[in-house]
C-alpha positions in Angstrom: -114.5 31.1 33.2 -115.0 29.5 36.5 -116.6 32.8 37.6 -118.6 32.7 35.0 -120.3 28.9 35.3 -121.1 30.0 38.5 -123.0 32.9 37.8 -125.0 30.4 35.1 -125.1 27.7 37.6 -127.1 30.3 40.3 -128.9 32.1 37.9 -130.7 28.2 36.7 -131.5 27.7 40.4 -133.1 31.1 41.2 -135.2 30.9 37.4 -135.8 27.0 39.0 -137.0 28.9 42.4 -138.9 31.2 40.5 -140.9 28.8 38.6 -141.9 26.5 41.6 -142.9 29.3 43.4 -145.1 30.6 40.1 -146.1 27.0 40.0 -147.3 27.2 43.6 -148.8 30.3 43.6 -151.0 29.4 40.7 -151.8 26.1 42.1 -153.2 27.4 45.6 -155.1 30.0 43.6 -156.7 27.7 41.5 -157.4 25.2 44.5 -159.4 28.1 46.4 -162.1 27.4 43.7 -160.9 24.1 43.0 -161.8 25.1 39.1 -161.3 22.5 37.0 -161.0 24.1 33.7 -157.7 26.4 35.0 -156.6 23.5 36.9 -156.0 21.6 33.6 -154.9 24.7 32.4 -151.9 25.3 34.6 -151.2 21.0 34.2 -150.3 21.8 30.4 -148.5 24.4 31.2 -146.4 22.4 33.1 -146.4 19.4 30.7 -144.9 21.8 28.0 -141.6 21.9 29.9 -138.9 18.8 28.9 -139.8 15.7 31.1 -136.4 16.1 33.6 -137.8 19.8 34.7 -141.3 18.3 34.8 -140.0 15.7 37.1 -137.7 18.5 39.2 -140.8 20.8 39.4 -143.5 18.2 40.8 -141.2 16.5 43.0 -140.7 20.3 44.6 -144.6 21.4 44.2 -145.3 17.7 46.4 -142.9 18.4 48.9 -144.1 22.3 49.4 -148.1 21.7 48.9 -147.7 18.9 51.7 -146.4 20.9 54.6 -148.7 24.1 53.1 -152.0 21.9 52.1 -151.9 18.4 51.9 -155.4 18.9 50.3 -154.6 21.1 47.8 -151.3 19.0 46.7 -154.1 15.8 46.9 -156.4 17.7 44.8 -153.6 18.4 42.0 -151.9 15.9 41.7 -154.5 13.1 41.9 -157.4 14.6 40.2 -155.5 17.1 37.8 -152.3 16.4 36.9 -152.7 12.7 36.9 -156.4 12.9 35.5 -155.6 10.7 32.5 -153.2 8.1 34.0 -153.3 4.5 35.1 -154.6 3.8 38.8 -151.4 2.6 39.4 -149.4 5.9 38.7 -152.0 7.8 41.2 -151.8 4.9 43.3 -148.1 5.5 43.1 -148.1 9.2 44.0 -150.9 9.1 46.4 -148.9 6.4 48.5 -145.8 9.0 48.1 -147.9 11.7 49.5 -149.0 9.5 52.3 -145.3 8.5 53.5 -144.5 12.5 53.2 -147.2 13.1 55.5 -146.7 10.8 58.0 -143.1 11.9 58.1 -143.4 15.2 58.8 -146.0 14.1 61.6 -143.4 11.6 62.8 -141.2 14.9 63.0 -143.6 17.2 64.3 -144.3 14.7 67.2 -140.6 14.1 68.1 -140.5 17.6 68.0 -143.0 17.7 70.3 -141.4 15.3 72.5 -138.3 17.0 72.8 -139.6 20.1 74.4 -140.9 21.7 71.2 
């Protein structure tokens, strides 16, 4: 039994895996063109999951497209998969993607610093 909730418990996380990284992969394609109409496209895609793996997935799709494309993850998120919503919920994620950002700078100096 134990054995068993394992197994289930990996297999979710390497179908979880699986979809971010189909997630991201479809994202940087479309962001090459930055084509609007398959943008949208791959947004309600996403929207069709329940709202707790919509959540799971964007909070890993930010925290990838920032260290890969800050751009790119800009571009989505902003002007895609927030298209419809308040100023305040961009305003929200854009401040988000901002303080991720200067993070990993903040890192990437220190590194820097220490003889990286």
């Amino acid at each position: 039994m134990k054995d068993e909730s394992l197994n289930d418990s990996q297999r979710l996380k390497d179908e979880f895996s699986r979809l971010v990284e189909s997630v991201l992969n479809a994202i940087a394609q479309v962001g090459k063109t930055q084509d609007l109409e398959r943008a949208l496209m791959i947004r309600d895609e996403i929207r069709r999951l329940p709202d707790d793996l919509v959540t799971e997935v964007l909070n890993q799709v930010i925290l990838r497209l920032v260290l890969m494309n800050p751009d790119l993850c800009r571009w989505f998120l902003l002007d895609v998969f927030l298209r419809d919503a308040v100023p305040e919920a961009k305003a929200d994620v854009a401040e988000r993607i901002n303080l991720l950002l200067a993070d990993l700078q903040n890192q990437q100096s220190q590194g820097m610093g220490n003889g990286g």
